[in-house]
C-alpha positions, 0 to 999 in steps of 0.5 A: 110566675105561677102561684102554689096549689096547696091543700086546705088543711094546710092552709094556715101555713100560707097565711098572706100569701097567693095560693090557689086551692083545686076543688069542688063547690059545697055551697055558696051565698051572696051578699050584695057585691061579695060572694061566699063560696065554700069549696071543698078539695077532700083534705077540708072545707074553706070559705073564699070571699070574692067581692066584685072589685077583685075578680072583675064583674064578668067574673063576678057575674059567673060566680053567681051562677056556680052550681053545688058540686061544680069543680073549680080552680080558685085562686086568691090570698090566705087571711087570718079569720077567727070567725072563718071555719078553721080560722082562715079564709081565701080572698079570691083574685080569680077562679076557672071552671073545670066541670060543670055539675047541674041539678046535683041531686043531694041538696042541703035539705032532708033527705032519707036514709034509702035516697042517700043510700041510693046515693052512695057514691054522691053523698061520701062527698058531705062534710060528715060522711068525710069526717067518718071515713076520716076517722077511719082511716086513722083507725086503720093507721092506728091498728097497723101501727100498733101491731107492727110496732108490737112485733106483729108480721103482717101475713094476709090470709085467702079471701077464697077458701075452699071449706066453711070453719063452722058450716056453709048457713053463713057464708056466700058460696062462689063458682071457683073452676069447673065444678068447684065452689069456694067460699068467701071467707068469715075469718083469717082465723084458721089460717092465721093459726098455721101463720102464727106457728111459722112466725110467733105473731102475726096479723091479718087485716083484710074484708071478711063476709057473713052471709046472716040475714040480719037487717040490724044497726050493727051488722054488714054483709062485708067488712073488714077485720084485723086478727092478730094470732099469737103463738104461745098465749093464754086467754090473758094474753090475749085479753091484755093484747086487746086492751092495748090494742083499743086503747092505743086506737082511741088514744090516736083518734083523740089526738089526730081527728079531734077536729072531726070528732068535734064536727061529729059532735062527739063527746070525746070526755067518753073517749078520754076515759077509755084506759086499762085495765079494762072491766072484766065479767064472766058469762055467768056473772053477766046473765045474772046481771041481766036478769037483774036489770029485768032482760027474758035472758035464757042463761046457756045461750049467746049474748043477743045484741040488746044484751051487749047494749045493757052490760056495756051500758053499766061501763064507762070502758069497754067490758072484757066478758069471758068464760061463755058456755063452750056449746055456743062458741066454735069447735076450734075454742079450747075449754077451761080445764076447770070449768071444761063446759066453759070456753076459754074465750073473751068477748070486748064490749064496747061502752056506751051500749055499742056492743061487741068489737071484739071476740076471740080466745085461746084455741084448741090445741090437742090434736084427739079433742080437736078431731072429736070436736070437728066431728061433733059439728058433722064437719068434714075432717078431710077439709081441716087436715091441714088444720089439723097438721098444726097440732100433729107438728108442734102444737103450742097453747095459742090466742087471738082475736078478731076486731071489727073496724067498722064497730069500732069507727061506730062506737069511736065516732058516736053513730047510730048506724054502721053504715055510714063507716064504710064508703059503700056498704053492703046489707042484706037489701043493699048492693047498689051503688 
């Protein structure tokens, strides 16, 4: 009779039974006539103890010469163990090689950033980077879940677009057919807008990319973003949707990755405090609370990331800053009919000194201010034309946002650096592996 394959993470539902685990050796140590191995399978990390009488000597004796990251089948009986990584361990009966592995190059030492980089493909497999790709896919689970339980139709837009919203500086140009360059895309906004007008609420989730030099703890070439678009919604709509929407993600992070966030050394009480309503402040406000905490802060130009780390430093929830000058925000940003130099727009700063997670606002929907403002940014109008159609047939006030995933894994998890939320991340010196 053959014994189950399970999985490590449900390793306490077969207590005292004979299971075998299907993995990879992370590590192992021996002591006198027991060996201890921690072999890993992708759902977890577990510790088998194989002592010389259960597995025979010549067993034994190959054991002792499994090298980091050899795959194996190991077999044994589940044993309760509160000193044992996850409170079980396996007392192995046997084990068969699958694939060898020598001279694996990421060993328990130090290593740097650059050597683990150039490793990418090899250094996903440490309990930490696992923890955070973990993290993310629930971050991924969570957002979807929660736009589709909000009403919100999924409707992807093209990574292929054959005009710039806001000029080609940063965006990476692509050989379509013939003579024909496209480009890859910054933002399903555009798109999003026509989506929205056919289905009320929409969502696009999917790779963007942003061809700015920047070399920065917060910045990758490509990444994914969620945008929600809404037909019929003001800038407080789209406020309220963003602050459901982040809360809804950590609350969901808290309660299904507390284990990962745990090895993660987290301090999740951060976390805990994440409710709505959150903190709101506009541009102006902001700027002078910069210069009161002694920042060159030049008011009437964007918020520069060491001045996002100093306002979401003063919170303890993400801050909702609003009301930027219209200059320094797209053409496409409707302005407030009171203040008309100030965009109707918003910017979700994460606590904690992570920054922005969130930008977005109420677009512009007069059809003779939107021509004017596309030709104030020398843009061709005939590559909008069809952008244009949205407010000739129907315009409606409409809002939406872009949230970034792997700031918000970032500031979820409590890293340093974003490229770690990403399998294989993409800088501007990096494009190997």
């Amino acid at each position: 009779m053959s014994i189950p394959t399970i999985s490590i993470h449900r390793i306490g539902e077969h207590a005292g039974q004979d299971v075998q685990i299907k993995g990879w050796l992370h590590n192992r140590r021996s002591s006198g006539k027991i060996h201890f191995l921690v072999v890993r399978d992708g759902t977890g990390f577990l510790q088998v103890v194989m002592g010389k009488n259960d597995v025979g000597e010549e067993a034994f004796k190959a054991a002792d010469h499994l090298s980091q990251e050899t795959s194996l089948v190991v077999r044994g009986n589940v044993r309760a163990d509160a000193r044992a990584k996850g409170g079980y361990e396996l007392v192995a009966s046997g084990f068969d090689v699958v694939g060898q592995s020598h001279d694996y190059p990421i060993t328990p030492k130090e290593h740097g950033v650059d050597y683990l980089m150039d490793r990418r493909h090899l250094w996903i497999r440490a309990e930490r980077q696992t923890a955070i790709l973990k993290v993310r896919h629930e971050v991924v689970n969570a957002v979807r879940d929660f736009f589709n339980s909000e009403g919100f139709i999924l409707a992807d837009t093209p990574i292929f677009t054959p005009a710039a919203c806001e000029g080609t500086t940063t965006l990476f140009p692509v050989q379509y057919f013939d003579d024909t360059t496209a480009y890859l895309t910054q933002s399903g906004q555009l798109y999003n807008e026509a989506n929205a007008m056919a289905l009320g609420k929409v969502y696009c989730f999917g790779p963007t990319f942003r061809a700015e030099k920047s070399k920065t703890r917060r910045h990758l070439t490509e990444f994914w973003m969620v945008e929600p678009e809404m037909a019929y919604a003001d800038l407080n709509d789209v406020i309220n949707l963003a602050e459901r929407l982040v809360t809804s993600v950590v609350a969901r992070v808290l309660d299904k990755r507390a284990a990962e966030l745990k090895f993660l050394e987290r301090d999740t009480t951060k976390l805990e405090a994440v409710k709505t309503p959150f903190p709101r402040m506009t541009y102006d406000d902001a700027a002078r609370l910069l210069v009161e905490k002694g920042m060159p802060f030049q008011h009437g130009t964007d918020l520069g990331g060491t001045d996002e780390t100093v306002l979401s430093q003063q919170f303890d929830a993400p801050l909702c800053v609003t009301h930027y000058p219209a200059a320094v925000k797209a053409f496409y940003m409707k302005s407030d009919p009171q203040q008309p130099d100030k965009a109707l727009c918003v910017d979700v700063l994460a606590p904690e000194g992570y920054g922005e997670i969130i930008g977005g606002g109420q677009r512009l929907d007069d059809l003779d201010i939107l021509i004017q403002r596309i030709k104030d940014h020398e843009l061709p109008q005939e590559a909008f034309e069809w952008y244009l159609d949205l407010r000739r047939y129907g315009t409606v006030p409409h809002g939406g946002f872009g949230m970034g995933i792997e700031r918000v894994v970032t500031w979820i998890c409590g890293l340093e650096h974003l490229r770690e939320t990403i399998p294989y991340p993409r800088m501007l010196y990096r494009i190997y592996p």
